[in-house]
VEXTIVO-612563 format. One line per 4 residues: their letters; for each residue x, y, z of N, C-alpha, C. Coordinates in Angstrom, 2 decimals, decimal comma. Example, Ala and Ser with C-alpha at 12.3 -4.5 7.8 and 13.67 -1.06 7.14 Angstrom:
<sites>
AS) 13,19 -5,69 7,80 12,30 -4,50 7,80 13,20 -3,30 7,80; 12,85 -2,25 7,08 13,67 -1,06 7,14 12,90 0,03 7,87
</sites>
This chain:
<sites>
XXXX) 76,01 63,67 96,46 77,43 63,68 96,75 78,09 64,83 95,99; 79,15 65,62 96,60 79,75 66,78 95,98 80,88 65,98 95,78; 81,75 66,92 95,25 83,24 66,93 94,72 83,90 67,81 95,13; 85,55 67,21 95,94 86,09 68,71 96,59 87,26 69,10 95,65
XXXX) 87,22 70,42 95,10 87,90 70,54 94,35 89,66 70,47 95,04; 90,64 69,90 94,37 91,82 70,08 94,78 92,54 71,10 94,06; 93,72 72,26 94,63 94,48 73,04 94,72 95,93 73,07 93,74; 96,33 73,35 93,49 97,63 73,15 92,33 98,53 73,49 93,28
XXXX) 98,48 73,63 94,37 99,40 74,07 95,27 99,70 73,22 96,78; 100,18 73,17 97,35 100,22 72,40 98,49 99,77 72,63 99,77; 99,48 72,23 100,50 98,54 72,41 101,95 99,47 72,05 102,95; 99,97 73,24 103,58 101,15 73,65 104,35 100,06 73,99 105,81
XXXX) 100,29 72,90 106,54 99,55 73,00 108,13 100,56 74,53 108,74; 99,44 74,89 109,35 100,23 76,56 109,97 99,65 76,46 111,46; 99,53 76,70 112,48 98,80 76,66 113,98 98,73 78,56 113,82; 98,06 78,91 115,13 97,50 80,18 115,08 98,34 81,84 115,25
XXXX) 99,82 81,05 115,81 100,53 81,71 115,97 102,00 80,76 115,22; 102,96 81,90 114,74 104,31 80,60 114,41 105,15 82,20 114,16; 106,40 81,37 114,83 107,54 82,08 113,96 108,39 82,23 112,65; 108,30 83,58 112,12 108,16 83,43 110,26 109,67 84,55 110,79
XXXX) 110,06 84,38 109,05 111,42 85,51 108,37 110,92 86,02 107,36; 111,61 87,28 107,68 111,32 88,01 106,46 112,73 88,10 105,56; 112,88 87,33 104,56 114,23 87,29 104,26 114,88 88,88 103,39; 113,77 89,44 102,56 114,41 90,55 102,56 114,45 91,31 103,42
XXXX) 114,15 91,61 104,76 114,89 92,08 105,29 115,45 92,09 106,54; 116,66 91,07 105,91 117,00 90,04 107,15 116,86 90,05 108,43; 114,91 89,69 108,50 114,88 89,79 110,13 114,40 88,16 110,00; 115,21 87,15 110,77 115,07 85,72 110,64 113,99 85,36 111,84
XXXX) 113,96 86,14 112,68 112,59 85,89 113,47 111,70 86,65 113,62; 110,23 86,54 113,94 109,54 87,64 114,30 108,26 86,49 114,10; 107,49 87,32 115,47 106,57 85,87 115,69 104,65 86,87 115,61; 105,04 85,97 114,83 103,10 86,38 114,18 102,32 85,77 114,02
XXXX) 101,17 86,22 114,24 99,45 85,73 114,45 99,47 85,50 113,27; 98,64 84,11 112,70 97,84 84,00 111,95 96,32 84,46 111,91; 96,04 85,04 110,87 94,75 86,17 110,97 94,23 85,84 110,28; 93,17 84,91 110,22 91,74 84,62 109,03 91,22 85,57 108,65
XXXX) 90,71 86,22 109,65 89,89 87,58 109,97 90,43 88,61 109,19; 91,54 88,86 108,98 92,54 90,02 108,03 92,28 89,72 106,65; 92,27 90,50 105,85 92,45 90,02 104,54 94,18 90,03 104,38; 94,87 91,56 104,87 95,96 91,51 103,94 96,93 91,63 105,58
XXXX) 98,24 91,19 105,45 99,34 90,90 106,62 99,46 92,04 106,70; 100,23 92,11 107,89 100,61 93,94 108,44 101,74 93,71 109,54; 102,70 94,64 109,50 104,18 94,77 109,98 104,24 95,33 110,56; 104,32 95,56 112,00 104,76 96,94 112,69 105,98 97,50 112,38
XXXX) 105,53 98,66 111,83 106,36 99,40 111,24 106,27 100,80 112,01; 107,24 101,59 111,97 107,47 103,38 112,49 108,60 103,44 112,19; 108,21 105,10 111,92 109,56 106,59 111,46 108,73 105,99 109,67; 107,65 106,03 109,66 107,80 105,78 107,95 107,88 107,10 107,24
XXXX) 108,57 107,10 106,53 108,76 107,87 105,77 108,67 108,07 104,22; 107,45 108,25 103,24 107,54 108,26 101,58 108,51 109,20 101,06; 108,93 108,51 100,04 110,34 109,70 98,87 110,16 109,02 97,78; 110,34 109,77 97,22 110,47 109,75 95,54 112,22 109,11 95,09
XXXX) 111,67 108,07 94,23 113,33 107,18 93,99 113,04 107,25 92,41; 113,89 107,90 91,49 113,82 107,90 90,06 112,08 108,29 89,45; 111,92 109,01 89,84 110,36 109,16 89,84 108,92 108,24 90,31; 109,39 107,41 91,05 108,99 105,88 91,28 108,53 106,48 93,19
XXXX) 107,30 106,05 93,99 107,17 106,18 95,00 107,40 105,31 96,13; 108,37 105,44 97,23 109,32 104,13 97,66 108,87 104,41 99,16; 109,33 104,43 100,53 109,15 104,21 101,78 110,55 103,98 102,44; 110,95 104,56 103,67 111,70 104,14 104,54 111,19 103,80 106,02
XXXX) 111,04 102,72 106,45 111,17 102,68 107,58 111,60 101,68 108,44; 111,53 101,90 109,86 112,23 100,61 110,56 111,43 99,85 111,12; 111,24 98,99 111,76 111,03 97,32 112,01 111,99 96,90 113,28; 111,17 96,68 113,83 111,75 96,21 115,58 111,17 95,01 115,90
XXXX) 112,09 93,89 115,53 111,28 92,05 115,51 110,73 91,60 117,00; 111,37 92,02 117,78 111,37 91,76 119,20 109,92 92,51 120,11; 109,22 91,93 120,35 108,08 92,48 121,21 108,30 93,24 122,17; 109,26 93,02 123,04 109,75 94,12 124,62 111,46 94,56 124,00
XXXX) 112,02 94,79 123,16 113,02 95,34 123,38 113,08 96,13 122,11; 113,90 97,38 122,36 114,51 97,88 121,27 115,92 97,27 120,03; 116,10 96,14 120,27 117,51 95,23 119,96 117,14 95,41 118,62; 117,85 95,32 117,48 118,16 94,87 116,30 117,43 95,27 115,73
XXXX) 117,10 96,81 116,04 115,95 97,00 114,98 116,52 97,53 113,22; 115,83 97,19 112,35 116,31 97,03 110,48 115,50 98,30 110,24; 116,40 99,29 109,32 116,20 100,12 108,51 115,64 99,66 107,00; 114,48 99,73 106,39 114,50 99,06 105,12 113,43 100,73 104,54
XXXX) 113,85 99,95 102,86 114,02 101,02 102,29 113,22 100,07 100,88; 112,08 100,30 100,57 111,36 99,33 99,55 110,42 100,09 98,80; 109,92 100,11 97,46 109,05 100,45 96,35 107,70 100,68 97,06; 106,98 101,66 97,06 105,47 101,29 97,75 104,54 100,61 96,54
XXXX) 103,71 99,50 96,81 103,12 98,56 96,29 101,80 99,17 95,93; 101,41 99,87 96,92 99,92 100,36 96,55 99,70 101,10 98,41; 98,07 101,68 98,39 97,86 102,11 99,65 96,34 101,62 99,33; 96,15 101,27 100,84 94,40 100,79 101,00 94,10 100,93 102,20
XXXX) 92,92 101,37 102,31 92,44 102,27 103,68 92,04 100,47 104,13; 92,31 100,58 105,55 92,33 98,88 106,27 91,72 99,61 107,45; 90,37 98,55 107,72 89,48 98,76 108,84 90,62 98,31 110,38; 90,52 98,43 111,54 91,02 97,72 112,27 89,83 96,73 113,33
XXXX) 90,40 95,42 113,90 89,58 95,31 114,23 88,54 96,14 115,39; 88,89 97,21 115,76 88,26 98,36 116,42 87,45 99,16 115,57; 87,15 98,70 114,33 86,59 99,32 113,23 87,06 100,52 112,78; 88,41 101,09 113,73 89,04 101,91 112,70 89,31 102,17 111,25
XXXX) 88,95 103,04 110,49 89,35 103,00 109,28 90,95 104,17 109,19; 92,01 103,29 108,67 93,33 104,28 108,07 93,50 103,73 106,93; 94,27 104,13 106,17 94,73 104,39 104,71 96,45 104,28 105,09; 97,23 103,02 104,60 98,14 102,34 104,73 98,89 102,12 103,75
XXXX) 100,06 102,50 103,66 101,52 101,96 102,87 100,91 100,19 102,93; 101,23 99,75 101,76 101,57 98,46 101,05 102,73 98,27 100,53; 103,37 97,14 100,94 104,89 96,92 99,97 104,73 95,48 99,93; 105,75 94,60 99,01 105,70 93,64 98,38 106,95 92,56 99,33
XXXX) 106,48 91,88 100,19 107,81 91,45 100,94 107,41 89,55 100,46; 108,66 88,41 100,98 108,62 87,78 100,99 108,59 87,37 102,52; 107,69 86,20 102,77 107,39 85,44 104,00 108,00 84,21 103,90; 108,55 83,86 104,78 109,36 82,27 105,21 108,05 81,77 106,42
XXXX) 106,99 81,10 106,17 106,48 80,60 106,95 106,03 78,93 106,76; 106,50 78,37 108,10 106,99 76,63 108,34 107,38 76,30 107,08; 108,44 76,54 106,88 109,61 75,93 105,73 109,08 76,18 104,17; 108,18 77,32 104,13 107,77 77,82 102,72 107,83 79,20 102,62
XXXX) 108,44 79,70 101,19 108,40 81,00 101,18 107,07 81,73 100,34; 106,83 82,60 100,76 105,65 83,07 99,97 106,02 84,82 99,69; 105,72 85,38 98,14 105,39 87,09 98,13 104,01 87,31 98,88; 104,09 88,53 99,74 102,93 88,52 100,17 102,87 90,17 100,28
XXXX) 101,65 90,41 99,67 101,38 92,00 100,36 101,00 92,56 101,82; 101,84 93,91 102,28 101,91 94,10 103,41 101,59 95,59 104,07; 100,80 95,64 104,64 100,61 96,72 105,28 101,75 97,30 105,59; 101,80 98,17 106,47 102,47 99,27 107,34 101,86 99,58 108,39
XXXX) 101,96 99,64 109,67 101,09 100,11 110,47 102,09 99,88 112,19; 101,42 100,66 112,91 102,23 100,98 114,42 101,25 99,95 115,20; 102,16 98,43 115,50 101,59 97,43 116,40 101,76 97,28 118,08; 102,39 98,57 118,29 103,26 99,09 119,65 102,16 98,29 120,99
XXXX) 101,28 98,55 120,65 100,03 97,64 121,61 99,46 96,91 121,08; 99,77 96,11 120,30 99,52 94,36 120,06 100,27 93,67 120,32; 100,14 92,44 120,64 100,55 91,39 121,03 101,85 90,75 120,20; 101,41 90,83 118,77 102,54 90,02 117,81 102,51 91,62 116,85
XXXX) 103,97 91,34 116,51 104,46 92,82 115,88 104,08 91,81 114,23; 103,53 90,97 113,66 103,00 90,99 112,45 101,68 90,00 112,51; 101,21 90,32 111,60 99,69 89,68 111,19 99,93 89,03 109,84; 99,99 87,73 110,09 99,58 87,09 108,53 98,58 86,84 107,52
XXXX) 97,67 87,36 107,07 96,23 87,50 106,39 95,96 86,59 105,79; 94,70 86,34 105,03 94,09 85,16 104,06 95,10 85,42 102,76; 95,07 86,61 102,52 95,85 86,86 101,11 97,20 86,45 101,04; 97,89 86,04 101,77 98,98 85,31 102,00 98,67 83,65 102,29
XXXX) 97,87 83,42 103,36 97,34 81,58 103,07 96,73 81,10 102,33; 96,32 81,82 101,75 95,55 81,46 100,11 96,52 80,47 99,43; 97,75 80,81 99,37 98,75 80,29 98,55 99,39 78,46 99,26; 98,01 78,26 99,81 98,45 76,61 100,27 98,94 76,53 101,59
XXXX) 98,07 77,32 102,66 97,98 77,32 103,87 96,55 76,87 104,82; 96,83 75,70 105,82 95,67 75,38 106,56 96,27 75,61 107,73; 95,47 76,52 108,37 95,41 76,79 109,67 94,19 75,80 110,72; 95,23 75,33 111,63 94,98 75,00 113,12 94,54 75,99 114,26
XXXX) 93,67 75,78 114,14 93,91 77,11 115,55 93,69 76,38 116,89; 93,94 75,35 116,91 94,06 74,46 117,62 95,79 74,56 118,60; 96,66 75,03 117,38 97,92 74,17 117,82 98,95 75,54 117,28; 100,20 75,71 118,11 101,38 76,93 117,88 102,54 76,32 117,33
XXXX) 103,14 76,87 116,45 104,60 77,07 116,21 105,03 75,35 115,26; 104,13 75,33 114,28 104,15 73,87 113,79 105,44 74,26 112,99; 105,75 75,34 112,60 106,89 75,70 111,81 108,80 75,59 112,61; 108,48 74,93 114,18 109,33 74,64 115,18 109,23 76,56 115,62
XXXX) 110,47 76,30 116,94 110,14 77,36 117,53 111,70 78,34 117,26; 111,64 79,63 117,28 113,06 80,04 117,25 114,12 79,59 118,63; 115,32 80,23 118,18 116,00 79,78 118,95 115,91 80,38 120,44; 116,35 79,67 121,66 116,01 80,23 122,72 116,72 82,04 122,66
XXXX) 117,62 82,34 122,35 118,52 83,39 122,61 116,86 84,42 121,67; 116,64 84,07 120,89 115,62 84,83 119,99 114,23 85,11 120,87; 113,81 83,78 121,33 112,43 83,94 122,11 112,77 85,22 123,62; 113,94 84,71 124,15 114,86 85,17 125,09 114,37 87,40 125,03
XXXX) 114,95 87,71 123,46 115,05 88,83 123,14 113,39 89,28 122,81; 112,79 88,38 122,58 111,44 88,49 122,28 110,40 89,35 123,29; 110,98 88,41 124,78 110,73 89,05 125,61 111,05 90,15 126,50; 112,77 90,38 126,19 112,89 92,10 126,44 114,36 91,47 127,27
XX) 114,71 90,09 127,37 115,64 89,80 127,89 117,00 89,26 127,33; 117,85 89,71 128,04 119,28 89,71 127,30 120,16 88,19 127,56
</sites>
């Protein structure tokens, strides 16, 4: 007989896909894959741009939450965290901006490290990684959107419609 070790943290059911916020930067929807397979989350991001802030190395770029439309897209402007060359699953290898964002996923917030990268032909404009469910996440891949679903006007824009 084994022993299963228990967690200091809590076991937050997630399904394979759900709609998360990124509260810094107030984008309250944006609907992303859960990714076992990933180690670290990734944002579709473009126009990035690195600059130097007080001698410190920072990033500008924008973020478009909506899958088919150009609507509401956020200018953000954040510290770069680190860079790490990330295979894709096409076995691409690039070398990627990291920044330090917070995740709102099914009614928990988590810091999570984040790629940078152009998701223009994927499916979900973010990827949530192990290095983020680590922190007291069980995934279903059974089941979607255990975190409830956004609002219709949101799913609405999701799809490119007004």
């Amino acid at each position: 007989m084994y022993q299963v070790s228990r967690s200091t943290h809590s076991n937050t059911l997630t399904g394979w896909r759900e709609w998360v916020s990124l509260p810094d930067l107030d984008v309250d929807w944006i609907k992303a894959k859960i990714d076992t397979g990933a180690r670290t989350s990734s944002l579709h991001a473009f126009d990035i741009r690195e600059f130097d802030r007080e001698g410190e190395a920072w990033v500008r770029f924008r973020v478009k939450p909506w899958q088919d439309s150009q609507e509401d897209a956020v200018v953000v402007e954040c510290p770069v965290h680190d860079r790490r060359a990330v295979r894709s699953s096409s076995g691409h290898a690039q070398e990627r901006l990291v920044v330090q964002l917070r995740i709102r996923l099914v009614d928990r917030e988590v810091l999570a490290e984040i790629t940078l990268s152009n998701r223009d032909e994927m499916g979900f404009r973010m990827l949530i990684g192990r290095e983020a469910l680590r922190r007291g996440y069980i995934v279903d891949p059974a089941r979607s959107f255990l975190g409830g679903r956004a609002p219709r006007e949101a799913r609405r824009r999701n799809r490119g419609r007004d």
